[in-house]
PASEBA-1860 file (N, C-alpha, C; in nm, 3 decimals):
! residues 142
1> XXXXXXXX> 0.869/-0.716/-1.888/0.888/-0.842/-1.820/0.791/-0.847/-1.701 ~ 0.739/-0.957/-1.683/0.649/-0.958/-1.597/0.739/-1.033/-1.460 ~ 0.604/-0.957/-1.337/0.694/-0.941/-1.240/0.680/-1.062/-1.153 ~ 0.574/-1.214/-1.197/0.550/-1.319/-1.167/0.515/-1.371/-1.275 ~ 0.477/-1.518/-1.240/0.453/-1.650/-1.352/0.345/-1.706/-1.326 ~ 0.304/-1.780/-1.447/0.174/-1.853/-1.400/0.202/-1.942/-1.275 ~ 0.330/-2.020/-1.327/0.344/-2.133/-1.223/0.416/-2.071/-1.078 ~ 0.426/-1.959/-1.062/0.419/-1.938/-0.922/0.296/-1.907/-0.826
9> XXXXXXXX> 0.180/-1.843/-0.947/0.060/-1.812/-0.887/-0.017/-2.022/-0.866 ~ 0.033/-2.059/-0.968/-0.039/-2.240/-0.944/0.041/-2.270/-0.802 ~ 0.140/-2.252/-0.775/0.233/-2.315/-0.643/0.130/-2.236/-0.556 ~ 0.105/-2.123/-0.527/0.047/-2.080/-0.444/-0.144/-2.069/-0.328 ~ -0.198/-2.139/-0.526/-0.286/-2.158/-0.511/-0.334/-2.294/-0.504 ~ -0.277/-2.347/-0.609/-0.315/-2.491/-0.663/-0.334/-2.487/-0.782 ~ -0.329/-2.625/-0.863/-0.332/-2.628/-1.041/-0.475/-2.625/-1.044 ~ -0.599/-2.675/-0.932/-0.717/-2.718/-0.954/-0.785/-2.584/-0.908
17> XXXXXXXX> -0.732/-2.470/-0.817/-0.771/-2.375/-0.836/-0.783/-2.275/-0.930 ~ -0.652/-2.265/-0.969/-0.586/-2.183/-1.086/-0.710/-2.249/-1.220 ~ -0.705/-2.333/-1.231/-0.795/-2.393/-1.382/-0.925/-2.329/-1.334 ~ -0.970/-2.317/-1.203/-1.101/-2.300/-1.190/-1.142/-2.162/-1.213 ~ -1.031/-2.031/-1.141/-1.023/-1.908/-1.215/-0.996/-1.840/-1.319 ~ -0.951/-1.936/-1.395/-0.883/-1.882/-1.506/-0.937/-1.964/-1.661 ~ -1.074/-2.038/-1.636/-1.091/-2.120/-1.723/-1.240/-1.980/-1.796 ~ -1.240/-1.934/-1.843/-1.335/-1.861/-1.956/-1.357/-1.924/-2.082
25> XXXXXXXX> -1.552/-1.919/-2.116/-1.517/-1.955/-2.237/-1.454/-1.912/-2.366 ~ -1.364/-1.989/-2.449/-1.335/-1.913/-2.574/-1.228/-1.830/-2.553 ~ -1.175/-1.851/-2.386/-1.042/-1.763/-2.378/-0.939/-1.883/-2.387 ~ -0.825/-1.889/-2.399/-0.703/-1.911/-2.345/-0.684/-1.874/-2.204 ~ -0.660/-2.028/-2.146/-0.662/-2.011/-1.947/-0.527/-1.912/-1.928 ~ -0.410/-1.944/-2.030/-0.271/-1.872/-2.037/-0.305/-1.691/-2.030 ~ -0.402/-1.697/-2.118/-0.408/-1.559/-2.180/-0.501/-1.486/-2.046 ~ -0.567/-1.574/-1.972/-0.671/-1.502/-1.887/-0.557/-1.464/-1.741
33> XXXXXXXX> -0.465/-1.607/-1.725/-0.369/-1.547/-1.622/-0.248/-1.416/-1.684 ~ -0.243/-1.451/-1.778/-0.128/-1.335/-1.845/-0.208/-1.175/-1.801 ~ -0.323/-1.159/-1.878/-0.412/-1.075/-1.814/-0.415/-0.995/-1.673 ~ -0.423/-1.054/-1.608/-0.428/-1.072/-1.454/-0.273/-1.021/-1.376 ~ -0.174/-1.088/-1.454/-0.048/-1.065/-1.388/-0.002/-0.937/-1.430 ~ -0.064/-0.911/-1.575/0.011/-0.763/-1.605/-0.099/-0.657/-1.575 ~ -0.210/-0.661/-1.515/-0.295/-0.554/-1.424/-0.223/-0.550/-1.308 ~ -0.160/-0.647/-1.229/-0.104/-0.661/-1.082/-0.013/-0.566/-1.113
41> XXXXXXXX> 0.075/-0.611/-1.202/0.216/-0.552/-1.259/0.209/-0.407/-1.261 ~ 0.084/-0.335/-1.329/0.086/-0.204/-1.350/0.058/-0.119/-1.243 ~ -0.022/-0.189/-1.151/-0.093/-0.111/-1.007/0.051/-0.084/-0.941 ~ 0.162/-0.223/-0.928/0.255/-0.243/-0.831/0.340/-0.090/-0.916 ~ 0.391/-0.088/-1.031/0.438/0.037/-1.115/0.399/0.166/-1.067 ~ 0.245/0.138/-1.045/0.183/0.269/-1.047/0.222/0.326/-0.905 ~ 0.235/0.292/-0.828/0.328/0.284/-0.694/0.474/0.287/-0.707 ~ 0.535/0.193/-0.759/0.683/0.153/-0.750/0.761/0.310/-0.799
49> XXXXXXXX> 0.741/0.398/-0.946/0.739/0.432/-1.011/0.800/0.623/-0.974 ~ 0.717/0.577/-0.815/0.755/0.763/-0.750/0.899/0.722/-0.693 ~ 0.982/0.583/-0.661/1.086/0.606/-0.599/1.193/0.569/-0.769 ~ 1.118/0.426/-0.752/1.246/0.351/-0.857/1.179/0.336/-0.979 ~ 1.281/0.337/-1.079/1.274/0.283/-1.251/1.197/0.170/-1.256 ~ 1.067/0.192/-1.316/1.012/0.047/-1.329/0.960/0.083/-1.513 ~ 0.964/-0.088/-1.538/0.969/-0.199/-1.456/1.092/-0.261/-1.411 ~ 1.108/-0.339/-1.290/1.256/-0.319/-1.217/1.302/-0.466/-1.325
57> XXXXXXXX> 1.407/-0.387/-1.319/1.524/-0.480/-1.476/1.555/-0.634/-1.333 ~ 1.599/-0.577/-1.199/1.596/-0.713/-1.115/1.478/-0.750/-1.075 ~ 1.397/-0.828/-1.070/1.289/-0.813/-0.986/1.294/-0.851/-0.818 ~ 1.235/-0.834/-0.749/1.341/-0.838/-0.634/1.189/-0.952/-0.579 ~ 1.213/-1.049/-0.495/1.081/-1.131/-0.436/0.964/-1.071/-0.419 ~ 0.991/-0.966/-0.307/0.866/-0.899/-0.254/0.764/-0.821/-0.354 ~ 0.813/-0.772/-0.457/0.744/-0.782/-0.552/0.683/-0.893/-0.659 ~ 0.792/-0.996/-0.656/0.690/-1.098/-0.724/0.653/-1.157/-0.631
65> XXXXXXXX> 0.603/-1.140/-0.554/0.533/-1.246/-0.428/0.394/-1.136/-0.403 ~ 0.415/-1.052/-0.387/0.329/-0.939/-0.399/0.225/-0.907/-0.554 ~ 0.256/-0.928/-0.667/0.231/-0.985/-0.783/0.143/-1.089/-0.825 ~ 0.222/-1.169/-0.772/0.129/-1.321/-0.748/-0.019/-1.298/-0.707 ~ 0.040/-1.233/-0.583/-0.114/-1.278/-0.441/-0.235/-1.141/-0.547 ~ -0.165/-1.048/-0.596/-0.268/-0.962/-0.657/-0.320/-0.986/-0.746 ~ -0.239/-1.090/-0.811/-0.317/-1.136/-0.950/-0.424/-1.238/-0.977 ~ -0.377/-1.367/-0.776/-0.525/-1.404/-0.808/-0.586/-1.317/-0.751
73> XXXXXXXX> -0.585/-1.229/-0.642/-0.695/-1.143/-0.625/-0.814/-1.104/-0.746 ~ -0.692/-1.094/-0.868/-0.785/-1.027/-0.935/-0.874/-1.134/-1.031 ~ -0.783/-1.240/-1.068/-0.908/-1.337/-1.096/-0.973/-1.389/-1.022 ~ -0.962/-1.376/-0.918/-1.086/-1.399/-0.857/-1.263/-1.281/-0.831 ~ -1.187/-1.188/-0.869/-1.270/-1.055/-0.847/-1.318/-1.053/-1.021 ~ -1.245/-1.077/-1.111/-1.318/-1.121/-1.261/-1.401/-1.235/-1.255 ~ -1.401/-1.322/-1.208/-1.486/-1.475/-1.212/-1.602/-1.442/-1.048 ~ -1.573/-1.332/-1.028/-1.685/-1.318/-0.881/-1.667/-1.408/-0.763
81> XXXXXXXX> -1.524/-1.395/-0.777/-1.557/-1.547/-0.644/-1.437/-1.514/-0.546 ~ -1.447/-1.391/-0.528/-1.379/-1.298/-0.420/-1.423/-1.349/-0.276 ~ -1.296/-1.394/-0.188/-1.333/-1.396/-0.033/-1.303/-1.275/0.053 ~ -1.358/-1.319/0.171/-1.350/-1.188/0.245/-1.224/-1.135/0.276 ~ -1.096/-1.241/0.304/-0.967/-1.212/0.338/-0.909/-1.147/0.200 ~ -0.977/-1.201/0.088/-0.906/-1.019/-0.013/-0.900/-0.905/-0.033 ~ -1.037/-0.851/0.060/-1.043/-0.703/0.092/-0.976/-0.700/0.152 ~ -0.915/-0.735/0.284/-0.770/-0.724/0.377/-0.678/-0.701/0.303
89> XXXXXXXX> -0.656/-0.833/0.234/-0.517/-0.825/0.188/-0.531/-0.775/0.073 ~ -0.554/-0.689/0.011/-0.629/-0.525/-0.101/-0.549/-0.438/-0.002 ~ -0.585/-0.389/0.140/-0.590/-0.301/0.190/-0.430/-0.305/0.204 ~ -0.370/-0.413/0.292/-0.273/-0.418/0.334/-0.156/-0.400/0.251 ~ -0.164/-0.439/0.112/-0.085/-0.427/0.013/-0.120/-0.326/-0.049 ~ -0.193/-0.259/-0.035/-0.216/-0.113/-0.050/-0.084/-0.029/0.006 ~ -0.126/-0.031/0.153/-0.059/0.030/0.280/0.088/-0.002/0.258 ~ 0.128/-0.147/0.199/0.261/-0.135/0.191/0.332/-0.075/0.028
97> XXXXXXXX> 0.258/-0.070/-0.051/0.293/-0.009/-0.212/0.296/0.152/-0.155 ~ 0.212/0.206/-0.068/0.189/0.360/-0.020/0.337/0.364/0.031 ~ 0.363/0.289/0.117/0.514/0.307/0.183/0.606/0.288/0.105 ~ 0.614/0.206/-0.034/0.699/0.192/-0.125/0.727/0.361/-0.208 ~ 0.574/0.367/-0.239/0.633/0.520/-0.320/0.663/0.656/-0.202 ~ 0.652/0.644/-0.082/0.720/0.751/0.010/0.823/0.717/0.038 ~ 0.849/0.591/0.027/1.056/0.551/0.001/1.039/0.482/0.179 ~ 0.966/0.411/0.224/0.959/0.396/0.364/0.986/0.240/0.374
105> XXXXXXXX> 0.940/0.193/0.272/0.976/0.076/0.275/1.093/0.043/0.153 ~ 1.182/-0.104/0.228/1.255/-0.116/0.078/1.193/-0.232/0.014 ~ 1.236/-0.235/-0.116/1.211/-0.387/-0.207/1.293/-0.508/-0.207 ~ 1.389/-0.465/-0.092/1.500/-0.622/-0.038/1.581/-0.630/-0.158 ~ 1.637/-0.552/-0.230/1.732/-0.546/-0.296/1.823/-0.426/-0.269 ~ 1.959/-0.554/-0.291/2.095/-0.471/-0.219/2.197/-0.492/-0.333 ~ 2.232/-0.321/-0.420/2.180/-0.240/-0.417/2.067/-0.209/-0.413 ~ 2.016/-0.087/-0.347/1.894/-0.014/-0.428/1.876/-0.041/-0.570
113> XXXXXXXX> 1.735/-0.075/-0.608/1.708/-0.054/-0.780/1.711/0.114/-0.816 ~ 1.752/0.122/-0.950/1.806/0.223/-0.977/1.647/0.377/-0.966 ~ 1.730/0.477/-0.933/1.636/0.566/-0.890/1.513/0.617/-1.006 ~ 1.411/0.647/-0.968/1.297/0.718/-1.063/1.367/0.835/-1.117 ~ 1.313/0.923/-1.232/1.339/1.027/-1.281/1.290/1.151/-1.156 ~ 1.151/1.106/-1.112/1.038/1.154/-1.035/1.138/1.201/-0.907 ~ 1.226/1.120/-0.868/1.311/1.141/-0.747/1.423/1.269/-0.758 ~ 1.387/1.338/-0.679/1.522/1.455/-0.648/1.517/1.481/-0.572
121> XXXXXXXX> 1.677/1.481/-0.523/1.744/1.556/-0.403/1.692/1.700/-0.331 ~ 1.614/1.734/-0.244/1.533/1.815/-0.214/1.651/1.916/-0.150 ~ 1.761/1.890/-0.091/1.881/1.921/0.004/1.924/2.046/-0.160 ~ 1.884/2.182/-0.156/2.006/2.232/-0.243/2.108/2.284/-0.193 ~ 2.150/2.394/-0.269/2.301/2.450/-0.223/2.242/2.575/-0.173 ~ 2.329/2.565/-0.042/2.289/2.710/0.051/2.386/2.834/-0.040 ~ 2.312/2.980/-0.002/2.360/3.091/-0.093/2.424/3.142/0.002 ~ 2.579/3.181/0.018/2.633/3.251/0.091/2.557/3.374/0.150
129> XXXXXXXX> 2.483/3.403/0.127/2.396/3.534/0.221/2.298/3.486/0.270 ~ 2.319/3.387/0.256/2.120/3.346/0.396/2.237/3.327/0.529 ~ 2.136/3.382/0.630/2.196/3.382/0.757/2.168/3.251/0.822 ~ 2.257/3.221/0.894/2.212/3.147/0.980/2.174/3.146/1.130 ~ 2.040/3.023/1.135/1.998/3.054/1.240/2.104/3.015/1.403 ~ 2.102/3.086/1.479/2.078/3.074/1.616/2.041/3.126/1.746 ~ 2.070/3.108/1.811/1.994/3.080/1.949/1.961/3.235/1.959 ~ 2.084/3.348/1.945/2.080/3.485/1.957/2.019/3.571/1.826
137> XXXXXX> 1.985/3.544/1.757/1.920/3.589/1.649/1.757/3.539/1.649 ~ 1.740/3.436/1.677/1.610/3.414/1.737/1.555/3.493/1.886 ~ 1.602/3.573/1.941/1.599/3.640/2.064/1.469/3.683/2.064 ~ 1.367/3.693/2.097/1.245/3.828/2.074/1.124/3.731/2.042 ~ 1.228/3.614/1.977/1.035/3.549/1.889/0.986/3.440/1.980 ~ 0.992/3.417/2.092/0.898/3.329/2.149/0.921/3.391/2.293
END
């Protein structure tokens, strides 16, 4: 399931933009945005993927809003007609997918989407013979 629509990337851009990126010859304009949304889709995965189960069965906004803006990025970077504010916003949605797979940011869904395989509890079970530390057993080392 894809994680945006054509007609949210047209709301965002315009119908007269959208035709203008997405018009190839001998393609299907459908097939050139379909394209586009499921490269966005896989990068956002390729990230999403270290915390939560993707592709997420809810989709939660910030990912399809995030989706969207990457997908015209990317037709626009296929048709060459990339502006300067997309290397920014490349970077910035970078920086926030980086915080997605260190678990730093959430995806605004309450519950949590369900956990990655990739994810485990790092906390194990202490072995009755490890000592524990304090203040008097540390005596000597600093």
């Amino acid at each position: 399931m894809a994680y945006t629509t054509q007609a949210a990337i047209e709301s965002a851009i315009g119908e007269s933009d959208l035709a203008a990126l997405s018009t190839v010859d001998g393609v299907d304009p459908a097939a050139v945005v379909a394209s586009a949304i499921e490269e966005a889709d896989a990068v956002i995965d390729s990230y999403a993927h270290k915390r939560h189960a993707v592709p997420f069965t809810t989709v939660p906004r910030t990912i399809s809003t995030l989706s969207a803006r990457m997908a015209v990025r990317i037709l626009r970077r296929d048709r060459r007609m990339s502006i300067a504010q997309d290397a920014l916003d490349e970077v910035t949605d970078r920086k926030w997918l980086e915080g997605l797979a260190k678990g730093l940011v959430s995806v605004g869904l309450e519950p949590s989407p369900t956990a990655s395989e990739l994810v485990v509890d790092k906390a194990g079970e202490r072995s009755p013979t490890q000592k524990n530390v304090s203040r008097e057993r540390l005596k000597g080392f600093w």
